[in-house]
KEZALO-589042 format. One line per 10 residues: number of its first residue (from 1); their letters; for each residue x, z, y of N, C-alpha, C, O, CB. Coordinates in steps of 0.2 Angstrom, whole numbers. Atoms other than C-alpha are relative to their C-alpha. Glycine has a CB too. Layout:
N
NUM) a) X Z Y X Z Y X Z Y X Z Y X Z Y ~ ...
end
This chain:
255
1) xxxxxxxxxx) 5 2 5 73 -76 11 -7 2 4 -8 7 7 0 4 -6 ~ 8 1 -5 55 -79 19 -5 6 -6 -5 5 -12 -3 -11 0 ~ 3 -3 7 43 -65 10 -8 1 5 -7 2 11 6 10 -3 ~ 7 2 -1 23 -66 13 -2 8 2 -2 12 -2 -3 -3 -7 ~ 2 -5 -2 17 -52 23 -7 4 -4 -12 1 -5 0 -1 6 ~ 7 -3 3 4 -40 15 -3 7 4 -1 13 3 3 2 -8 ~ 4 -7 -3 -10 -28 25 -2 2 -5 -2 -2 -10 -7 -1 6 ~ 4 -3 2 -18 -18 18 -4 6 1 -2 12 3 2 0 -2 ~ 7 -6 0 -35 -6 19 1 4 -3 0 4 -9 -6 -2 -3 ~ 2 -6 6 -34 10 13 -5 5 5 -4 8 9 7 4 -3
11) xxxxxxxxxx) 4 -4 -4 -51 17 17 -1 9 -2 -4 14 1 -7 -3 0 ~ -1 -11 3 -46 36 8 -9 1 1 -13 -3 4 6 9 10 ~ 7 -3 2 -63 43 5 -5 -1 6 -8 4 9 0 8 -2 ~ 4 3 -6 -73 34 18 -5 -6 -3 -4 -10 -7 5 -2 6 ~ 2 5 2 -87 22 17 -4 -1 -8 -1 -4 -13 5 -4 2 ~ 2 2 6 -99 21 2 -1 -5 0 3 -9 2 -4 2 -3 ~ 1 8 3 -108 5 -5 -4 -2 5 -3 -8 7 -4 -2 -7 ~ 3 5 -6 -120 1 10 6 0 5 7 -6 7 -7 3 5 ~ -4 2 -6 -106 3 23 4 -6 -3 4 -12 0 4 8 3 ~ -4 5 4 -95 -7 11 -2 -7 1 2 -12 3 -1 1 -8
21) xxxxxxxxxx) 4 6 -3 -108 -21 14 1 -2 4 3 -8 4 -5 1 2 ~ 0 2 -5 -108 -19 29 6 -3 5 4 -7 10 -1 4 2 ~ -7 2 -2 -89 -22 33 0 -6 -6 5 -9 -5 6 6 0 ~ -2 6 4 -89 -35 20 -2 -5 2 1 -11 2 0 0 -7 ~ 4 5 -4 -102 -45 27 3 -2 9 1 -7 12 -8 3 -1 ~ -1 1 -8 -95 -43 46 7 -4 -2 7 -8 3 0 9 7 ~ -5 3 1 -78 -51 38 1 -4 -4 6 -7 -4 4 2 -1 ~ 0 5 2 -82 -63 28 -1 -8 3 1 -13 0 -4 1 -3 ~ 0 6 -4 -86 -77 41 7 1 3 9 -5 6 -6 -1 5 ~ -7 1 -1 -67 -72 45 5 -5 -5 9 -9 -3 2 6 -1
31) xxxxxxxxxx) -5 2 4 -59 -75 30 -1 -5 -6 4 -8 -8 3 5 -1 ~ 4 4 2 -71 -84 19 4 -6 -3 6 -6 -9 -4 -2 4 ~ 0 6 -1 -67 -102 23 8 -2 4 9 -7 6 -6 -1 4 ~ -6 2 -4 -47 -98 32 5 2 -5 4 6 -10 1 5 8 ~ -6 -1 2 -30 -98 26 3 6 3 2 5 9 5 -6 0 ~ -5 -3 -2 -19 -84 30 6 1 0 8 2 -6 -2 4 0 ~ -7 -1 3 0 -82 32 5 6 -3 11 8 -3 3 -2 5 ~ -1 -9 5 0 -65 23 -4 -1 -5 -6 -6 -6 -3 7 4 ~ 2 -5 4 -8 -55 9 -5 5 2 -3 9 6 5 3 -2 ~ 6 -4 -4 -25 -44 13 -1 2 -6 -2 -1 -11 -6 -4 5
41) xxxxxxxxxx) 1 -6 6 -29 -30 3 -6 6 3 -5 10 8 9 3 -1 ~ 4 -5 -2 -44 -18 4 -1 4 -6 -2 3 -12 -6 -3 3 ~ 0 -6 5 -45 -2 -3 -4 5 -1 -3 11 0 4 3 0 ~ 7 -3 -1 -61 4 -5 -1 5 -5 2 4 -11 -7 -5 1 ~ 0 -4 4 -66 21 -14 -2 -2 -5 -4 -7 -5 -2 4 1 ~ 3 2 8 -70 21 -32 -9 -3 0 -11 -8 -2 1 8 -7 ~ 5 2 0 -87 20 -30 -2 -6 3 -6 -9 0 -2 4 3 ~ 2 5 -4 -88 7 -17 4 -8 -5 3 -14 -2 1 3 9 ~ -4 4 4 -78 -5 -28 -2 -5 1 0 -10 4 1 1 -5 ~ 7 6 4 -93 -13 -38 1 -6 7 5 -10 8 -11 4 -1
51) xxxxxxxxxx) 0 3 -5 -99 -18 -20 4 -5 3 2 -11 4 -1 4 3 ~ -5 3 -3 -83 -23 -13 0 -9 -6 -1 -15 -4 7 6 0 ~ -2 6 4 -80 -36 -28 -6 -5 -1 -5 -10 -3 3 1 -7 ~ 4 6 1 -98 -42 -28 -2 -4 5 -4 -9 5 -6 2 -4 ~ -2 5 -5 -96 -48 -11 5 -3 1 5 -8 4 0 2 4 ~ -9 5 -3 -77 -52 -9 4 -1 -7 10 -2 -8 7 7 8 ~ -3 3 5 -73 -55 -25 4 -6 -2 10 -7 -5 -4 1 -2 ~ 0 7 0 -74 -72 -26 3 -4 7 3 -10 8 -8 -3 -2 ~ -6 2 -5 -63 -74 -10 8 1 1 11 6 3 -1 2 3 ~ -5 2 2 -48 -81 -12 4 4 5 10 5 2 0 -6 -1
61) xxxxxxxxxx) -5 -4 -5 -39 -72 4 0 7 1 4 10 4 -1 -2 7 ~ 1 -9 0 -45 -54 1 2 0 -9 -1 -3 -13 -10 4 3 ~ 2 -3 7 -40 -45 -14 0 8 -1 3 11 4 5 -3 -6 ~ 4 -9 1 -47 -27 -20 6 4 -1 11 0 -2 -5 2 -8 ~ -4 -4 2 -36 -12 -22 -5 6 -2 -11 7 -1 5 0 5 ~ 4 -6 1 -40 5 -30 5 6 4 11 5 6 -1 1 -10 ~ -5 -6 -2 -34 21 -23 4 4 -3 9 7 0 -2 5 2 ~ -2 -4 2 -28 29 -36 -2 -3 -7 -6 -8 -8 -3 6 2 ~ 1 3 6 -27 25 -55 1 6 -4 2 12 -1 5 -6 -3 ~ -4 -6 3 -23 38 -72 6 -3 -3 6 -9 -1 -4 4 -5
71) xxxxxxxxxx) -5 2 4 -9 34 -81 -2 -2 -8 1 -5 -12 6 5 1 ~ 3 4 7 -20 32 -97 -5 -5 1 -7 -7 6 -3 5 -4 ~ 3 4 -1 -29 21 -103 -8 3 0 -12 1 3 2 -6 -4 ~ 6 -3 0 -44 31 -109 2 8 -2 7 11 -1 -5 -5 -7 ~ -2 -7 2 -48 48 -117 -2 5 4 -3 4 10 7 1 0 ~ 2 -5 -1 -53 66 -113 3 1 6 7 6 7 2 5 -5 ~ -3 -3 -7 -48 65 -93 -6 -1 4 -8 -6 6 7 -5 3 ~ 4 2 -1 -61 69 -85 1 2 10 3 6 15 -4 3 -6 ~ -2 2 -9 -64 63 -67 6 -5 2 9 -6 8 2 8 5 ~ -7 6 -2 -50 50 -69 -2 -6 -2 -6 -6 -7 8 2 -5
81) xxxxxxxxxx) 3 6 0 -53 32 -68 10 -4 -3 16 -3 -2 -4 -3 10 ~ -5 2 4 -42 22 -81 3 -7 5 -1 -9 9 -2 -2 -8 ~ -1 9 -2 -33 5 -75 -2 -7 -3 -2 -12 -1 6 -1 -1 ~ 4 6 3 -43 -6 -88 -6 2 5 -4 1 11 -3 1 -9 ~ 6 -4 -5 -58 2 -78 -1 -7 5 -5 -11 5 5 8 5 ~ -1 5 -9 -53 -8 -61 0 -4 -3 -5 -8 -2 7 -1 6 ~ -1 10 1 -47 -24 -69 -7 -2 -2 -8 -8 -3 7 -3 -7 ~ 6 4 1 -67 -26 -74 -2 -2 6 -7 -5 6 -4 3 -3 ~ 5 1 -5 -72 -26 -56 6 -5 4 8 -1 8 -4 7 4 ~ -8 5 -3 -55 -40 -49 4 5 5 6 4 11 -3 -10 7
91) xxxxxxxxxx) -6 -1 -3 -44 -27 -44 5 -1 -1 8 0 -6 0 3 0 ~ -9 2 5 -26 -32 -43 4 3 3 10 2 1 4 -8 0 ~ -4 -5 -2 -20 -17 -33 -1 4 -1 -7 5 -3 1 0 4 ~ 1 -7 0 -18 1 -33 7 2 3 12 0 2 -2 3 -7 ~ -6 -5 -4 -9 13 -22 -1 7 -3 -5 11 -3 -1 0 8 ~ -3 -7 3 0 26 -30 8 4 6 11 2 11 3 -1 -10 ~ -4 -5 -3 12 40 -24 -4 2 8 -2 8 10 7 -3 1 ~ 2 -4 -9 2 44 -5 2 6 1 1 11 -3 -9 1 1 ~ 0 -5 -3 7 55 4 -7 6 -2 -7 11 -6 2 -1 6 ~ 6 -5 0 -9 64 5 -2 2 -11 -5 7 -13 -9 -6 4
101) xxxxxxxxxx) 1 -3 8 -10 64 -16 5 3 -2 5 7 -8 -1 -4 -5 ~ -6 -5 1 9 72 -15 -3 7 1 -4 11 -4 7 -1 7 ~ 1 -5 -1 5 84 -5 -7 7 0 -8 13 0 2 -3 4 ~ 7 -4 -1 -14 89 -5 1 3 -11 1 8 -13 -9 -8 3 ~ -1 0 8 -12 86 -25 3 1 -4 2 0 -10 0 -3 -3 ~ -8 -1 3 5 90 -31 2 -7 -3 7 -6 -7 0 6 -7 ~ -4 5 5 8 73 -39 8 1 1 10 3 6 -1 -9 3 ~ -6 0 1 26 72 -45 2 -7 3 -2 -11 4 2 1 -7 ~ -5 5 0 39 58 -41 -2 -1 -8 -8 -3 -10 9 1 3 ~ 2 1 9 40 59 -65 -11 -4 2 -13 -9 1 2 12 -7
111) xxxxxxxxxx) 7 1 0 20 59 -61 -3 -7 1 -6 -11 -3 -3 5 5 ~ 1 4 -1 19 45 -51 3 -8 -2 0 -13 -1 0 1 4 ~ -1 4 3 29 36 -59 -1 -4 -7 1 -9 -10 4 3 1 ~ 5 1 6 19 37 -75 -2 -7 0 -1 -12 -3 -6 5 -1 ~ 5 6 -1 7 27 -66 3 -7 2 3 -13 -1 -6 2 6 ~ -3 8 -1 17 14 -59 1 -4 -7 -1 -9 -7 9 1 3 ~ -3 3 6 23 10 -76 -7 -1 -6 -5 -4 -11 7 6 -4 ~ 6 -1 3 5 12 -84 -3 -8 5 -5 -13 2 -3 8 2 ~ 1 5 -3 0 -1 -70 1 -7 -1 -3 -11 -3 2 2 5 ~ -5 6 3 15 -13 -72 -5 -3 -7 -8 -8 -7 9 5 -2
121) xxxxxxxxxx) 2 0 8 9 -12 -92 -7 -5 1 -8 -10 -1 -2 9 -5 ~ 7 4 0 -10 -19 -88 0 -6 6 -6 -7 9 -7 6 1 ~ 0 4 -6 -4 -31 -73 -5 1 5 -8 -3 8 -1 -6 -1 ~ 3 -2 -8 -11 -21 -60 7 0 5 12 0 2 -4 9 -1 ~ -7 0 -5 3 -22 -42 -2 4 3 -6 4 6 2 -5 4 ~ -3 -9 -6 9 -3 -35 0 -4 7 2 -10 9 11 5 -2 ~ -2 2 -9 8 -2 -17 2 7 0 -1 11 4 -7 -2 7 ~ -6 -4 2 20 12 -22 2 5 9 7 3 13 7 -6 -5 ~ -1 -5 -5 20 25 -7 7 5 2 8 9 -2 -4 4 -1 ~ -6 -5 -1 36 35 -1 -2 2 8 -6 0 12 9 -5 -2
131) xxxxxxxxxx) -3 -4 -7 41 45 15 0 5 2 -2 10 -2 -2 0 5 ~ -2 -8 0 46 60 23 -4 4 3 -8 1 6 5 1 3 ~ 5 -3 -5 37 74 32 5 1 6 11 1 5 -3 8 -4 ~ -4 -4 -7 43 80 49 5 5 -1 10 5 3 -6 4 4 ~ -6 -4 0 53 94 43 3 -4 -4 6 -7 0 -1 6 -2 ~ -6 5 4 63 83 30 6 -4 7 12 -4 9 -7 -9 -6 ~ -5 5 -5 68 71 44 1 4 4 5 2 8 -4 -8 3 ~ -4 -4 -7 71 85 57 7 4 -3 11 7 0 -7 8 5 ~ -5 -6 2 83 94 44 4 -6 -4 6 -5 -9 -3 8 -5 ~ -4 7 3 92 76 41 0 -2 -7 5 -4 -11 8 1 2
141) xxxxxxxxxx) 0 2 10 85 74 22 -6 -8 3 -10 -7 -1 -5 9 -8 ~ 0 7 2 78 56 26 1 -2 -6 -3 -2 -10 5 -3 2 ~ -5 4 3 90 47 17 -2 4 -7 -6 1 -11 8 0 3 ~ 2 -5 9 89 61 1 -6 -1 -1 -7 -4 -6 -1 9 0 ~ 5 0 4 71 61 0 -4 -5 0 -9 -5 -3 -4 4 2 ~ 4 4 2 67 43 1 5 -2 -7 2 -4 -11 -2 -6 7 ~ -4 2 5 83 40 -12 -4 1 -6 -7 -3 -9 7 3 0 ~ 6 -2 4 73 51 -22 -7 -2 -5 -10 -2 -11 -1 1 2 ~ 9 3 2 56 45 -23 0 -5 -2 -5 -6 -6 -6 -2 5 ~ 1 6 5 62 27 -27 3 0 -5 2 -2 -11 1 -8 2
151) xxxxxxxxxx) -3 0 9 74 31 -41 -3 3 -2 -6 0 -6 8 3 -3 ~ 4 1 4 63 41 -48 -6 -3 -1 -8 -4 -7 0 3 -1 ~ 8 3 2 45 34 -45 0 -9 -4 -5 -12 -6 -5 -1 11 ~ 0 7 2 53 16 -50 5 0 -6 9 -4 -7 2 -4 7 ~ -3 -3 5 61 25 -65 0 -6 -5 -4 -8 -1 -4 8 -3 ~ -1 2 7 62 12 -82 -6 -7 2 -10 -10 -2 -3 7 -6 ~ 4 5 -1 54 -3 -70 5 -6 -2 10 -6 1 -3 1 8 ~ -5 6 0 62 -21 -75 1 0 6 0 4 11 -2 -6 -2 ~ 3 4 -5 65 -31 -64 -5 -4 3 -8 -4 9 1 -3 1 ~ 6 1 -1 54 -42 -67 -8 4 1 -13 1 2 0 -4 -5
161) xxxxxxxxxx) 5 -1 0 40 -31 -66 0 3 8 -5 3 11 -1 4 -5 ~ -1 -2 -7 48 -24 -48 -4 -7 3 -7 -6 9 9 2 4 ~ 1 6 -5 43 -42 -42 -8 0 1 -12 -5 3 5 -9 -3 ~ 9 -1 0 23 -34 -45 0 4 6 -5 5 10 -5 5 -7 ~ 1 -8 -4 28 -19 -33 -1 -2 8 2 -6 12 7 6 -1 ~ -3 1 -10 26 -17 -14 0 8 1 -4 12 -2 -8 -6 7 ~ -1 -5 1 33 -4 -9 -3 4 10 -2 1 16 9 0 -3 ~ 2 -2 -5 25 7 6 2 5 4 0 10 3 -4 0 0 ~ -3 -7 -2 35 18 19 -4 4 4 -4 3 10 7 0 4 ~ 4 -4 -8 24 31 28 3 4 3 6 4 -2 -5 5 -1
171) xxxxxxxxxx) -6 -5 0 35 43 35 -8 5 3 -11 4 8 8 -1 6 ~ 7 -4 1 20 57 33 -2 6 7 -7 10 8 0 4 -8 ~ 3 -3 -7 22 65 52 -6 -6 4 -11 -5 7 9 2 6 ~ 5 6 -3 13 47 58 -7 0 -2 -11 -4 1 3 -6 -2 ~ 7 1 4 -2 49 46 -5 2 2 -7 7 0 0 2 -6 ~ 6 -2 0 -17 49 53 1 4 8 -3 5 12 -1 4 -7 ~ -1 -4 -6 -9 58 68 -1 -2 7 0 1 13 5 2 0 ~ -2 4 -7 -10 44 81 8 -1 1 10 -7 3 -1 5 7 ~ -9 3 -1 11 45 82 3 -5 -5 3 -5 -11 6 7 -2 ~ -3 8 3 19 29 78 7 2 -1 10 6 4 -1 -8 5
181) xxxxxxxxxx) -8 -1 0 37 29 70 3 -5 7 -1 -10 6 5 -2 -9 ~ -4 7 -2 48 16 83 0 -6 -3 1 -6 -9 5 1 0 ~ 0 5 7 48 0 77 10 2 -2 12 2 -8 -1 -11 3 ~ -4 -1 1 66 5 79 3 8 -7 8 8 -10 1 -1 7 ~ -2 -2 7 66 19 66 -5 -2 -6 -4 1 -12 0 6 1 ~ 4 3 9 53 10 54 6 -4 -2 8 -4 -8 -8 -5 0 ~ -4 3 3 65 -3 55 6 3 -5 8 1 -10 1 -3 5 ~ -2 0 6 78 8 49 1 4 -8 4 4 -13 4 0 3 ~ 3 -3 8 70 16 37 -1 -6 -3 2 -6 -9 -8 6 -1 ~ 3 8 4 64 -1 30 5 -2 -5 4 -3 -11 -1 -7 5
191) xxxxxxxxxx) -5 2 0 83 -6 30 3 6 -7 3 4 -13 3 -1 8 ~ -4 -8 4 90 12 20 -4 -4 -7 -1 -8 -11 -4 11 4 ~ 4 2 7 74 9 7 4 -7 -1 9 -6 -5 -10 -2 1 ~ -4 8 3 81 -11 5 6 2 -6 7 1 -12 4 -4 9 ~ -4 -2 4 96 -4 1 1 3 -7 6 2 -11 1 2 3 ~ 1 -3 7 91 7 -13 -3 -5 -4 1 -6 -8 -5 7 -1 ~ 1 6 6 83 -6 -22 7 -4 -1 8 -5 -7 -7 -6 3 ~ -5 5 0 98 -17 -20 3 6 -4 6 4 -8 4 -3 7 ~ -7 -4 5 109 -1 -29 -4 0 -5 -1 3 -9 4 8 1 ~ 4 -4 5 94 2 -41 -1 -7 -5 -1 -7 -11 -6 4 3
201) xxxxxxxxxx) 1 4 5 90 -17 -47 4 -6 3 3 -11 0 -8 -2 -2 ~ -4 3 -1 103 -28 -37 -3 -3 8 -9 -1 10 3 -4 -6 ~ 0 2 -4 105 -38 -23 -8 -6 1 -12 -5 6 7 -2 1 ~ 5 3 1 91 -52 -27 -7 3 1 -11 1 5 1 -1 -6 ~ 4 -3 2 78 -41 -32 -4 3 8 -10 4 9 3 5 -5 ~ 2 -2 -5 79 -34 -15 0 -2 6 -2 2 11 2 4 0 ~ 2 7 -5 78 -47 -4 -6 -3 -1 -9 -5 4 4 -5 -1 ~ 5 1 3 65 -51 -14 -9 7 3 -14 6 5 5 1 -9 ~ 5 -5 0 53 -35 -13 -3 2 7 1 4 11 3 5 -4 ~ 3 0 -6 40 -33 1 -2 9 1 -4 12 -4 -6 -5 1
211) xxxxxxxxxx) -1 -7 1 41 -15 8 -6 0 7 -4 -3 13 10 2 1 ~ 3 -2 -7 26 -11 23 0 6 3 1 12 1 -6 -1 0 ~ -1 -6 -4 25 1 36 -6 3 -1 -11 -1 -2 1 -1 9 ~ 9 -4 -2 9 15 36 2 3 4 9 4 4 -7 5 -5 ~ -3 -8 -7 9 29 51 -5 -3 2 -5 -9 0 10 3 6 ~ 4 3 -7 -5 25 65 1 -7 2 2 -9 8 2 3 7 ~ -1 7 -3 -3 6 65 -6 -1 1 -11 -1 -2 3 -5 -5 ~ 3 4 -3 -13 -2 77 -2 -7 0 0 -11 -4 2 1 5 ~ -2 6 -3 -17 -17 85 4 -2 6 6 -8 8 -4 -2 0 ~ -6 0 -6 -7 -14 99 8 3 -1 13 3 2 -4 5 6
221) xxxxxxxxxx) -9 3 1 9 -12 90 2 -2 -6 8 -4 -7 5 6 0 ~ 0 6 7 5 -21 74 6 -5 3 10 -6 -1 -9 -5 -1 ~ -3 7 0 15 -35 82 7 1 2 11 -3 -1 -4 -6 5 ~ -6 -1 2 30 -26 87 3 4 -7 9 4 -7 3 4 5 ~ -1 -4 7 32 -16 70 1 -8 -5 6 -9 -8 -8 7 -3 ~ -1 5 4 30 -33 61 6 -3 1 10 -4 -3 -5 -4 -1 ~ -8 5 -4 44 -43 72 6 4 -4 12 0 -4 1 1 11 ~ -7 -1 2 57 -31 63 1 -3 -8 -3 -4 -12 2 8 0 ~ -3 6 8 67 -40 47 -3 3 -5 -7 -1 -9 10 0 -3 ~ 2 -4 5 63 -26 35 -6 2 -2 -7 5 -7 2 3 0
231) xxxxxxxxxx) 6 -3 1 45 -24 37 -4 -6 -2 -4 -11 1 -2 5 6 ~ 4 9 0 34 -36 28 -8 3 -2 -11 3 -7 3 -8 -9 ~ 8 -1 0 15 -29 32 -2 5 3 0 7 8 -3 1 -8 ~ 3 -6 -1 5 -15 34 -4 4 -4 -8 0 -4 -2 1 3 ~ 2 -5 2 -2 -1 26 -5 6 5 -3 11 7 6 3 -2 ~ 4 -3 -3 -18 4 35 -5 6 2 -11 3 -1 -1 -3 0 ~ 6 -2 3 -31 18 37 -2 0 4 -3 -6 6 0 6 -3 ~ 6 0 -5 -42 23 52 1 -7 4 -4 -7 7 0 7 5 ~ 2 4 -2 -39 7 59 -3 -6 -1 -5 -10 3 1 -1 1 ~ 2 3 6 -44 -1 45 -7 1 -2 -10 -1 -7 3 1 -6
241) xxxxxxxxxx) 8 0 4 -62 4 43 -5 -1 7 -11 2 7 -1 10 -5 ~ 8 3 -2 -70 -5 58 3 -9 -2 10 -10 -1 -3 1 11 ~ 0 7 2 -69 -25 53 3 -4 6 6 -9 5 -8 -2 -1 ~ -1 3 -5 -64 -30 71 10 1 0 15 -3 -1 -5 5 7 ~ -8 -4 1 -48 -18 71 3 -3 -4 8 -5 -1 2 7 -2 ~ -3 1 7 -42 -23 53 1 -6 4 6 -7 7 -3 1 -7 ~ -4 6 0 -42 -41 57 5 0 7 10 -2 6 -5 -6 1 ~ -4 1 -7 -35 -40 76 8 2 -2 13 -2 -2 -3 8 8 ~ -7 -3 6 -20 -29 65 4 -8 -3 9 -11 -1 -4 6 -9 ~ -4 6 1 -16 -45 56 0 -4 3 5 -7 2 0 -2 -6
251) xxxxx) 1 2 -4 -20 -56 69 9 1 4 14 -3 4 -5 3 3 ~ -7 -2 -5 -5 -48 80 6 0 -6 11 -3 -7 -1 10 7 ~ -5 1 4 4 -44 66 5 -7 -2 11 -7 -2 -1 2 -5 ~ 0 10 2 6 -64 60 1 -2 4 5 -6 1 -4 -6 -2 ~ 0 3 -5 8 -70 77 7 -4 2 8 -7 7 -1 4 4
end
């Protein structure tokens, strides 16, 4: 099964509304007026949103993402941005579980899983995070702690609603660090995750569902990390926040 590759921007707390500009305007004579053979996603902070949608909004090859959502819709949370919220400015993504909101923030697997299912509910689409830290995978829990994270973070999801999700593996020693997994162990982390969807909503489903790599993806290995079976995209941060890099990424990636 042929499955549509999906980048994605996540600029984590970088860039307000003029820089926002600034990168929206240096990529719009990119993508404007072109077809792409993927999915492009930008994830700009809450703040910078507006901006984002009142330039790329109305472009049909980019769509918005939020960083973060609450699991409510309104109410006495304060400093939390609902998911009605986004969908006023054309957002149609959000990434939940990050590593960086595991760990910096205690989010739960039950926690994150709220939101997925809060998301799902207002047709917003998870870019649903998992992976391991360095000690996990040096003391052979892998396999345990990604089983984990999707049976529960993907707790009481149809099916049909899995077919909103994209699921994203970081393996959280790569983040931000410069170290890239292998394509040969992204791939078989890709492959393992595959599998748990297939025991969790069957064989279809999971053939079906696009799973991308984050850790230090480049443009100089964007294009082997994409060539393996299981990997359909990317999940970007520091290379994602100059306009040149981001496209060169899917560029080589698509190739």
């Amino acid at each position: 099964m042929t499955r549509k590759p999906i980048f994605a921007a996540n600029w984590k707390m970088n860039k307000g509304a003029s820089e926002t500009e600034d990168f929206a305007k240096a990529i719009l004579p990119k993508v404007q007026h072109h077809t792409f053979p993927c999915d492009i996603v930008i994830a700009p902070p809450f703040t910078s949103i507006p901006k984002a949608a009142e330039l790329l909004g109305n472009v049909s090859s980019v769509a918005l993402a939020a960083q973060n959502c609450s699991q409510f819709d309104s109410g006495a949370y304060t400093g939390e941005v609902s998911p009605m919220m986004l969908k006023e400015f054309f957002v149609h993504y959000v990434i939940l579980g990050h590593s960086e909101r595991r760990a910096i923030y205690g989010e739960s697997d039950e926690f994150i899983n709220a939101k997925v299912l809060k998301a799902l509910e207002v047709n917003l689409r998870p870019i649903f995070c998992i992976g391991e830290t360095l000690e996990e995978r040096e003391a052979g829990k892998l396999e345990e702690v990604l089983r984990r994270q999707v049976t529960v973070g993907l707790k009481d999801v149809s099916e049909e609603g899995l077919g909103d999700v994209v699921i994203a593996y970081e393996p959280v020693w790569a983040i931000g660090t410069g170290v890239t997994a292998t394509a040969e162990q992204a791939q078989e982390a890709h492959a393992f995750v595959r599998s748990l969807i297939a025991e969790q909503f069957g064989g279809e489903a999971a053939a079906k569902i696009r799973i991308q790599y984050g850790g230090s993806v480049k443009p100089g290995n964007a294009r082997e990390l994409m060539a393996c079976p299981d990997i359909d995209g990317a999940l970007i941060g520091g290379a994602a926040l100059e306009p040149a890099s981001f496209l060169e990424i899917i560029e080589n990636g698509t190739a």
